[in-house]
Steps between C-alpha positions, in 0.01 A plus 500: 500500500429573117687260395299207681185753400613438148602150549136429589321630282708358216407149670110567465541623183705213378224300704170673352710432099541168562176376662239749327252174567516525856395899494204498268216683625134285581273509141236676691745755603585558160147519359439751750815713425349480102168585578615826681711603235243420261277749665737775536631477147156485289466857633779613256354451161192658347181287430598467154797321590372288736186385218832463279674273761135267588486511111858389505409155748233418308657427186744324702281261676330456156816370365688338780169277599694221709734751743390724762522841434503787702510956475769731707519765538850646516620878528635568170291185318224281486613136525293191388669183600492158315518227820691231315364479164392190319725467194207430288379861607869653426530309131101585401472741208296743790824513689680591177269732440449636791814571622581666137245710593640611869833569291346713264313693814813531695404251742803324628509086522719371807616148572557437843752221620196311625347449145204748574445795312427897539364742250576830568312771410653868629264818474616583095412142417122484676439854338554321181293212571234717598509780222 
């Protein structure tokens, strides 16, 4: 009996790997499932942080003009994501000096797979920005 318990479960898994397309959750699922942990996270960090973090999209909307842009916020960070940036945006002297900036403030610059990308900004870095 564990053995065809183990058997099947190995299947799905091998299953759910190989056909991730066919399991992806509805987009207004997913905004939903953001939203909520939007709310339950802002709750974590001081009023400070969170002017540091609204600071934080701001300049990023002021340089990245042509993507969408958008604020999370996560349990140990702030996130600010990049939706596919223009490469005009990413080689503009802003960009250069912007994210030289986000280095020098501990802010952390991610590039995801899908070309987008995330500043990161955890509690030390948004104390910074707003000091």
């Amino acid at each position: 009996m564990q053995k065809l318990l183990n058997n099947t479960l190995n299947a799905i898994n091998a299953l759910v790997a190989n056909n991730t397309e066919e399991f992806k959750l509805p987009a207004y699922v997913v905004l939903a499932d953001v939203k909520r942990r939007n709310e339950e996270n802002e709750g974590l960090y001081s009023e400070q942080q969170l002017l540091a973090g609204e600071a934080l999209l701001a300049g990023i909307e002021d340089v990245y003009i042509r993507s969408k842009v958008y604020l999370n916020y996560r349990q140990r960070f702030i996130a600010v994501k990049v939706s596919a940036p223009k490469f005009a945006d990413k080689v503009s002297l802003r960009a250069a000096k912007l994210d030289a900036w986000a280095e020098a403030n501990g802010i952390v610059i991610e590039h995801t797979r899908h070309g987008h990308m995330i500043y990161r900004a955890n509690a030390d870095a948004l104390d910074s920005i707003s000091a």
